[in-house]
C-alpha positions in Angstrom: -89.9 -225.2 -10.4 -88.9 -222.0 -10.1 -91.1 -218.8 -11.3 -89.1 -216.4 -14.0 -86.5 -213.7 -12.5 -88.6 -211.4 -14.1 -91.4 -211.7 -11.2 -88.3 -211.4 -8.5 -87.2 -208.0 -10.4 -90.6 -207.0 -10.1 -90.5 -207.7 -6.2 -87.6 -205.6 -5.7 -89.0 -202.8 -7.2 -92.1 -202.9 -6.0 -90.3 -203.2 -2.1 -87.7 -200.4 -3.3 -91.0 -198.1 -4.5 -92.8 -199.0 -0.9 -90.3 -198.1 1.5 -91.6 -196.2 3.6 -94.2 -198.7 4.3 -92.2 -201.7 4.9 -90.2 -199.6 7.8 -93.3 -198.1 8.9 -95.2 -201.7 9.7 -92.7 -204.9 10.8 -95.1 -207.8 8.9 -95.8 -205.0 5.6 -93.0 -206.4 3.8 -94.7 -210.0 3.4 -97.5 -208.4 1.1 -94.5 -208.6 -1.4 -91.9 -211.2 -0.2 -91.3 -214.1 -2.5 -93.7 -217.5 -1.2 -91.1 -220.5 -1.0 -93.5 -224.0 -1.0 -92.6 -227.3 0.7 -95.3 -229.5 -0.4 -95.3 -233.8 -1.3 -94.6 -233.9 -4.9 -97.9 -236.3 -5.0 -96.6 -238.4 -7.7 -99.8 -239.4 -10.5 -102.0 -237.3 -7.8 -104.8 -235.0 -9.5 -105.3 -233.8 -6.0 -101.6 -232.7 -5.1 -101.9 -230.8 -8.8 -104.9 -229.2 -8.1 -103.5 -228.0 -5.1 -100.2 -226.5 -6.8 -102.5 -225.1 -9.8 -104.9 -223.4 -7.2 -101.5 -222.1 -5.3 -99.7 -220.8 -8.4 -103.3 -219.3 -10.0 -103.4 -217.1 -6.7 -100.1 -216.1 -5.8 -99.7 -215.0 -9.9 -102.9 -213.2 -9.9 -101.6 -211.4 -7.1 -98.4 -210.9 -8.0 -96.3 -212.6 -6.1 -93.1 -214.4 -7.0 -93.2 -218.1 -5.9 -91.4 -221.2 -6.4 -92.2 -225.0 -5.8 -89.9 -227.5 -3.6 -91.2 -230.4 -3.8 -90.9 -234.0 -1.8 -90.7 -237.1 -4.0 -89.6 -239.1 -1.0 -90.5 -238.6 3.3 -86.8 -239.4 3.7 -85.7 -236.6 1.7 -88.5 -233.9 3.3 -85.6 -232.9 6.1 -82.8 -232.1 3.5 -85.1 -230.4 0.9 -87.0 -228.1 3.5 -83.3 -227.2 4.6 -82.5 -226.5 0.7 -85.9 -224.6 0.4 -85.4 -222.5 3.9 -82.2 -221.5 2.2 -83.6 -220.2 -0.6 -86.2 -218.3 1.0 -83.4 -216.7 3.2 -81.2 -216.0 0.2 -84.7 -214.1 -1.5 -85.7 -212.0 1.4 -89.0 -214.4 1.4 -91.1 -216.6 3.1 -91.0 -220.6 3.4 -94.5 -221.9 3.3 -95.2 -225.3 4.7 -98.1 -227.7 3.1 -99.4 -230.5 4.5 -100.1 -231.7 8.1 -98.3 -231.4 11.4 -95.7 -233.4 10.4 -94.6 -231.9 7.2 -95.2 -228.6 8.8 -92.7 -229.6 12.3 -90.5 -230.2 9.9 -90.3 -227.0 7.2 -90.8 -225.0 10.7 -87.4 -226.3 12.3 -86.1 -225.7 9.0 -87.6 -222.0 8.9 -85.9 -221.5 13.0 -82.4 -222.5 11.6 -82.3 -219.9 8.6 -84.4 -217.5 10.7 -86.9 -216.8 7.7 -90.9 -216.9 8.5 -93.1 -219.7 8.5 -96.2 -219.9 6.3 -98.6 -222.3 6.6 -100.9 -224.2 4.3 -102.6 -227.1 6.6 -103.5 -230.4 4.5 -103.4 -232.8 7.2 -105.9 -235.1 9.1 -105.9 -232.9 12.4 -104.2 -230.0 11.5 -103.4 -228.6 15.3 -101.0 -226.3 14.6 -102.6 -224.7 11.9 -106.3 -224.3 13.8 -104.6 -223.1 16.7 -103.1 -219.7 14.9 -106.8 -219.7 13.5 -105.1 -220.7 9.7 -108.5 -221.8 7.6 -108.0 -225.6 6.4 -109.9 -224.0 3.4 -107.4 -223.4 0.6 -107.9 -220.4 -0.6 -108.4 -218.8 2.9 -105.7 -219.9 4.2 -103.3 -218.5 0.9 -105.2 -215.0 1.8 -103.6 -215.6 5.0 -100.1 -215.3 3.1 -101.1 -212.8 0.9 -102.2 -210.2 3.6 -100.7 -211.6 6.9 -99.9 -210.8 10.6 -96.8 -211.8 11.8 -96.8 -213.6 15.0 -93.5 -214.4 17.3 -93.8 -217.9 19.0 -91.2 -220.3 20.8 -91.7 -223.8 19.9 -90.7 -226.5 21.6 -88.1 -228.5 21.8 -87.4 -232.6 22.1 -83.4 -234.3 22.2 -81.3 -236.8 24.4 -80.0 -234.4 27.7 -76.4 -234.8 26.5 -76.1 -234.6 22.8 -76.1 -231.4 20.8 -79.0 -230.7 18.8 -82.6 -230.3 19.7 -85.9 -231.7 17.5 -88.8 -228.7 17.3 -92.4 -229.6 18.4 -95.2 -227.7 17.9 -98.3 -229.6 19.0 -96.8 -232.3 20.8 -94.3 -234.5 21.8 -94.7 -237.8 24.0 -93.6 -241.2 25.1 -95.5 -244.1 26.4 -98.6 -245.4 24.8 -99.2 -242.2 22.5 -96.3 -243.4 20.4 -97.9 -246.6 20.0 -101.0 -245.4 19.4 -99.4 -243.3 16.5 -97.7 -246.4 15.0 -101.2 -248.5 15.1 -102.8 -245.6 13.4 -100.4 -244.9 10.4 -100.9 -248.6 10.2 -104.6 -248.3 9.3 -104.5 -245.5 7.4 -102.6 -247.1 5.0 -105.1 -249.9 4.7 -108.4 -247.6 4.9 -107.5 -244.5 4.2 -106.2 -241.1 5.8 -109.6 -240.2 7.8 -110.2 -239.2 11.3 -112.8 -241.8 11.8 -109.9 -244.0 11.3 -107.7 -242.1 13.4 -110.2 -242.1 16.3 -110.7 -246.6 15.7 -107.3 -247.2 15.7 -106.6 -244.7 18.6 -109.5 -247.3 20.8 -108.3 -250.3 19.6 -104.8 -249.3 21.0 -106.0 -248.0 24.2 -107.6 -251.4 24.4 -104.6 -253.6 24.0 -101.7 -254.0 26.6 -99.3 -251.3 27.8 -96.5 -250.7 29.2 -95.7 -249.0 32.3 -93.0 -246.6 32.6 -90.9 -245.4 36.0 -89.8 -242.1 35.4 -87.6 -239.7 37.1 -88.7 -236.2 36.4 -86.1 -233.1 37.2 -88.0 -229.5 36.6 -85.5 -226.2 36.4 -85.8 -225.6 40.0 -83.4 -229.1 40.7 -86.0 -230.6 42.5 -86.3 -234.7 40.9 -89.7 -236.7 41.3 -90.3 -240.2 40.5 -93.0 -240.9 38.7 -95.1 -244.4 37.2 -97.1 -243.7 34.1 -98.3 -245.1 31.3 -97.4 -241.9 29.1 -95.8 -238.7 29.8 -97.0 -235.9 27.0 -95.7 -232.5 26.4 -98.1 -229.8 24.6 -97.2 -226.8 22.9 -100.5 -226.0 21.8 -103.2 -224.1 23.5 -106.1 -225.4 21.3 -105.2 -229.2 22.1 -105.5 -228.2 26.0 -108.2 -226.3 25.3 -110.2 -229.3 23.5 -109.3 -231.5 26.8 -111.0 -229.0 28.6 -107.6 -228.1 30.5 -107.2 -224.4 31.8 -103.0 -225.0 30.8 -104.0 -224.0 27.6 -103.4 -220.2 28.8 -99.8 -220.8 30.2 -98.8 -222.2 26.4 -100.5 -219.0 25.1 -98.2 -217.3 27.7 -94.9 -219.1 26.5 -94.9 -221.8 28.7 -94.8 -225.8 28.3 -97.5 -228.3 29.5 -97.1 -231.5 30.5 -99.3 -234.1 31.4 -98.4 -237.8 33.2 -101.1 -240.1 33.5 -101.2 -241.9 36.6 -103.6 -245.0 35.3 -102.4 -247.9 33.6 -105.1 -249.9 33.7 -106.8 -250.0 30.1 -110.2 -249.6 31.2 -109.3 -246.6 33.7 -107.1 -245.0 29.9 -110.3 -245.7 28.4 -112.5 -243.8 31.1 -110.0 -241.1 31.0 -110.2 -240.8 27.0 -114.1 -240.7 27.0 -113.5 -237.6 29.9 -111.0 -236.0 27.8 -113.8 -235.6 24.7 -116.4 -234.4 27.0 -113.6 -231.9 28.2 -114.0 -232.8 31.9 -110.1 -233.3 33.1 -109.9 -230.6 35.1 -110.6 -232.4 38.5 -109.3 -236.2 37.4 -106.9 -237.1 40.1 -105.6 -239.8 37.5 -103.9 -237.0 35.6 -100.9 -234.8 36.7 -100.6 -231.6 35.2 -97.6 -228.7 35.1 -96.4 -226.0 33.3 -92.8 -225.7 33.0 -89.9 -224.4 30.5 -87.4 -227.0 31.0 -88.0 -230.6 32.0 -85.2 -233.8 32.3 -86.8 -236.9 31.7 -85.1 -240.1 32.4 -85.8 -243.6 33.1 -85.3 -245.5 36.7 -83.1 -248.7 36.3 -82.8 -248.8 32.7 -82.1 -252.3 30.7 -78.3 -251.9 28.7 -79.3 -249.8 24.8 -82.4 -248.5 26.3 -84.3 -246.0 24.4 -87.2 -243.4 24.9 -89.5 -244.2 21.3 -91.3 -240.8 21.4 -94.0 -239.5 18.9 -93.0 -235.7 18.0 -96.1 -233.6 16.4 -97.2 -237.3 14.6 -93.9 -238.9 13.9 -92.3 -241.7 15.7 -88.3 -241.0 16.5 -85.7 -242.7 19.3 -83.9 -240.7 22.3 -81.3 -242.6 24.9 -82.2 -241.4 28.7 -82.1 -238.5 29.7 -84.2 -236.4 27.8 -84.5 -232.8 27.8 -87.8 -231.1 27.0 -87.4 -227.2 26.5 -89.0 -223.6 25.4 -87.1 -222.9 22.3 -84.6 -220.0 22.8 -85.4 -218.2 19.6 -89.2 -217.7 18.4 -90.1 -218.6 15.2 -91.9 -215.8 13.2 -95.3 -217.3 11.6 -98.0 -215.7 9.3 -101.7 -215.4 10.6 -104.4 -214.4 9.4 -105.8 -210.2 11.0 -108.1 -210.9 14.0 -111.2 -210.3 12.2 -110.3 -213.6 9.7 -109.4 -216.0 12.5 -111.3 -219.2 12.1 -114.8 -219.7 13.9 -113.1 -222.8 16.2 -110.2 -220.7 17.5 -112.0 -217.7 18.5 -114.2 -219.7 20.8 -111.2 -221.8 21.9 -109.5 -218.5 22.9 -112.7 -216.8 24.5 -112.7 -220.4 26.6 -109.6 -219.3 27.9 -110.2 -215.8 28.8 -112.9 -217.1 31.0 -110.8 -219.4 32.4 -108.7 -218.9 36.0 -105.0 -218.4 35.7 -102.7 -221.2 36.3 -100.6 -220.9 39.4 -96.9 -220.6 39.4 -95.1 -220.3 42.0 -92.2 -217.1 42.1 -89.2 -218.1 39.8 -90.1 -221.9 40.2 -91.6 -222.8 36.2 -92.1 -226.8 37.3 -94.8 -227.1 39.8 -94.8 -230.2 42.3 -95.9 -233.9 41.0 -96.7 -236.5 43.5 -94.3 -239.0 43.7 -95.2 -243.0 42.7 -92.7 -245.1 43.5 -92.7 -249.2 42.6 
């Protein structure tokens, strides 16, 4: 559904007339870059429509050329944000993601291949990535955002099997264990009640609440030094506001460009309970029943595995396969994302950030990025 090539000739004129701004100011070019949309088609929806009718009403009121990709299918969201990142590549513009994490992991790997920016429109139930960057999960705040942006550089984070090419992008979190689980029971629910975060958080204690299973792990950081760990979950954050709402002081060494990862020690289900209720009180920070390390590059790999083994790991909300090892990384090449100015950054993510500043620095040690975990052997 794309917008007439009248409204693109009128972006390259307005660039040509304004350039002297666009090489004065690296993100002043994005007032006029064409917006790209990767949104669910929503199929007999009056909500996805309104969405699309609120999206084109503003961007054409403000004259901006845009264009509509939209997903009819989640099978085809990979292949059509690829198609879509393309097209914002070949028009000097700007993909836009809409939807929630998942959607948006996607559409952002998409936007790191084709090296054009990210812009982000956050419809989901959480919505971490977007409330971390301080994105408004009010509509027409958050297309202000891409009307009159900042452009910030970040590395992502990335998931894959140790010896295949090829890397999956995170950009909240990716994590094996009883999270993936919990994100399978969930989805489950949903379905049959509806997509709302009192469901999420039901499903999420009935699953903690049922059986799990534990996992021996063999942890090798960038340093070469391997420790064997016994956990129930191993997660991976690339987001500073999901630390931040555990009450963890990590959440300034992802601000910093850094991985965090978290094993938890307890497998009993009354102990993952106790440390679920501690986590939404933010009081972590001194439970010996959960490891925590920065890093930028961690193997992952299971002790004594059974023939066919593999990792099931949930990546920012959706559930994939990886044979052991694994590799979890920094992302060589930052993504480019638009944010709203500092004076427009949501209420929730300026206190998360001031939370932060008040908290003490993480330690690292020299040139070593993957600090020591005790080791629990069977």
């Amino acid at each position: 559904q794309s917008r007439s090539s009248a409204a693109s000739d009128v972006y390259k004129r307005q660039v040509q007339a304004l350039l002297p701004e666009v090489r004065h100011g690296d993100a002043a070019w994005l007032r006029y870059a064409p917006l790209v949309f990767v949104m669910n088609a929503g199929s007999g929806s009056n909500e996805a429509q309104a969405v699309r009718d609120t999206i084109t009403q503003v961007c054409e009121n403000a004259g901006r050329p845009l264009e509509f990709v939209l997903i009819e299918e989640a099978s085809e969201l990979r292949a059509r944000a690829a198609e879509a990142a393309a097209r914002a590549h070949e028009r000097d513009g700007v993909l836009v993601a809409v939807g929630g994490d998942g959607t948006i992991n996607v559409v952002a790997g998409a936007a790191l291949a084709a090296d054009v920016p990210l812009g982000v429109i956050p419809q989901g139930t959480f919505n971490f990535f977007g409330r971390n960057l301080g994105i408004s999960i009010e509509l027409d705040e958050a297309l202000q955002t891409l009307l009159d942006p900042c452009l910030r550089s970040m590395h992502l984070g990335q998931v894959g099997e140790l010896n295949a090419s090829g890397r999956q992008v995170f950009l909240v979190s990716a994590s094996l264990g009883f999270y993936p689980q919990i994100i399978q029971d969930r989805e489950y629910w949903k379905q049959q009640l509806g997509r709302k975060k009192i469901v999420a958080l039901w499903s999420g204690l009935m699953t903690l609440l049922g059986e799990h299973r534990t996992l021996r792990l063999r942890l090798r950081g960038a340093d070469g030094r391997t420790e064997a760990v016994k956990t129930s979950t191993l997660l991976v954050s690339d987001n500073a506001l999901q630390m931040a709402n555990l009450g963890l002081p990590e959440a300034q060494a992802i601000e910093e460009g850094q991985l965090v990862g978290l094993v938890v020690r307890s497998t009993s289900r009354w102990q993952l309970l106790a440390l679920a209720l501690r986590g939404a009180l933010k009081r972590l920070t001194d439970d010996d029943r959960l490891e925590r390390f920065a890093f930028d590059r961690l193997e992952v790999a299971v002790r004594r595995p059974a023939p066919g083994f593999r990792f099931k790991v949930a990546v920012d909300g959706e559930i994939t396969e990886y044979a052991s090892p694994m590799v979890f990384e920094v992302s060589p090449q930052p993504l480019q994302v638009l944010v709203p100015w500092p004076d427009a950054i949501a209420a929730e993510t300026r206190e998360a950030r001031a939370a932060m500043a008040q908290e003490p620095a993480v330690a690292m040690p020299g040139a070593v990025s993957y600090t020591h975990l005790r080791a629990h052997e069977t």
